[in-house]
C-alpha positions as CSV (number, residue, x, y, z in Angstrom):
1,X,-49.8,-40.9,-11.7
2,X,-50.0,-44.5,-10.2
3,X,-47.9,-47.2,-11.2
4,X,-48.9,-50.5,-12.4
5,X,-46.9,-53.9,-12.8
6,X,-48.1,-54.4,-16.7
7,X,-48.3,-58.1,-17.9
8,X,-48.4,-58.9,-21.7
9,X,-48.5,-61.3,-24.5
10,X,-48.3,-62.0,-28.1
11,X,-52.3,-61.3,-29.0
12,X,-52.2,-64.5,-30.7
13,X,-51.5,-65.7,-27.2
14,X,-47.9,-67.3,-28.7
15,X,-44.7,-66.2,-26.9
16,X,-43.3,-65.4,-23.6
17,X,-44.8,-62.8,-21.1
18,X,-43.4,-59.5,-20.8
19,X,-43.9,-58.3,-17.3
20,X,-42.8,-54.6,-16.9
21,X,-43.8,-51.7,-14.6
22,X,-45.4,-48.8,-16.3
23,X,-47.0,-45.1,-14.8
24,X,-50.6,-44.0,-15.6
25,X,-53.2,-42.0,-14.6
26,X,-56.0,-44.7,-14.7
27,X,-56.2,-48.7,-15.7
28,X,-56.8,-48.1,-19.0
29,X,-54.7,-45.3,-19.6
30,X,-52.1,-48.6,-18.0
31,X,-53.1,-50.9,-20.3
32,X,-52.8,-48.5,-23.3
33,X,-49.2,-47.9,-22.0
34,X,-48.3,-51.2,-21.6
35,X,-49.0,-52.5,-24.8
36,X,-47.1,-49.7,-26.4
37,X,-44.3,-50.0,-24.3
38,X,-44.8,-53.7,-24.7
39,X,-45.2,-52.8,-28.7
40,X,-41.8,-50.8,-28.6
41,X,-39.5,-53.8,-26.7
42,X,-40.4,-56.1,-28.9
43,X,-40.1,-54.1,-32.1
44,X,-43.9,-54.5,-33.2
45,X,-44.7,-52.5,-35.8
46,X,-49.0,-52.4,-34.8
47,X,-50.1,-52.6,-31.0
48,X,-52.7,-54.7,-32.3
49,X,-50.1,-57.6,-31.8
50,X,-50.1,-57.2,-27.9
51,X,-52.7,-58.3,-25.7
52,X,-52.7,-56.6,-21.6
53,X,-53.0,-59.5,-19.7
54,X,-53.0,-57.7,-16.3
55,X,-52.5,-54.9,-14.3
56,X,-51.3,-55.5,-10.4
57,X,-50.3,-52.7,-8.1
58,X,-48.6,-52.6,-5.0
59,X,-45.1,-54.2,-4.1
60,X,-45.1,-57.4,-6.8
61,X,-43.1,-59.8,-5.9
62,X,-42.9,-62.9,-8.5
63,X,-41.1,-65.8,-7.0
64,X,-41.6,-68.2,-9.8
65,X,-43.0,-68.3,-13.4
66,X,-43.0,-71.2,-15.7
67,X,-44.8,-70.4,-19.4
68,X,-46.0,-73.0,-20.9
69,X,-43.7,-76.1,-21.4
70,X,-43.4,-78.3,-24.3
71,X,-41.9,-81.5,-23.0
C-alpha cells in the first residue's frame, strides 16, 4: 500500500477543496479512494459529485491555500 495526499472538489468545480491522505495500492486505485472517502465526508449520496484533483506523495507540507475569493 502507498499513501497518497488526495485533493478534491465538488465535480461541478463549486465548493472548497478537501485535501485528505488516503492508502492505495496504485494511482487510480487512490483516486477511486479519494472520491469515496471524499463522497462519504461530505455526505454525497453518488461519487459522481467528486472530481480527484490530485494525487501528491511524499511529506506534503501546505503552507498556504486561498480558494477562490469573491471580493
Amino acid at each position: 500500500m502507498n499513501t497518497y495526499t488526495a485533493f478534491c472538489q465538488q465535480a461541478s468545480g463549486g465548493g472548497t477543496i478537501w485535501i485528505e491522505k488516503v492508502e492505495a495500492a496504485s494511482i487510480e486505485d487512490a483516486i477511486k479512494v479519494a472520491r469515496q472517502t471524499c463522497a462519504d465526508a461530505w455526505d454525497y449520496e453518488d461519487v459522481k459529485d467528486v472530481h480527484c484533483l490530485g494525487l501528491a506523495t511524499g511529506d506534503i507540507q501546505i503552507v498556504h491555500w486561498e480558494d477562490l475569493c469573491e471580493d
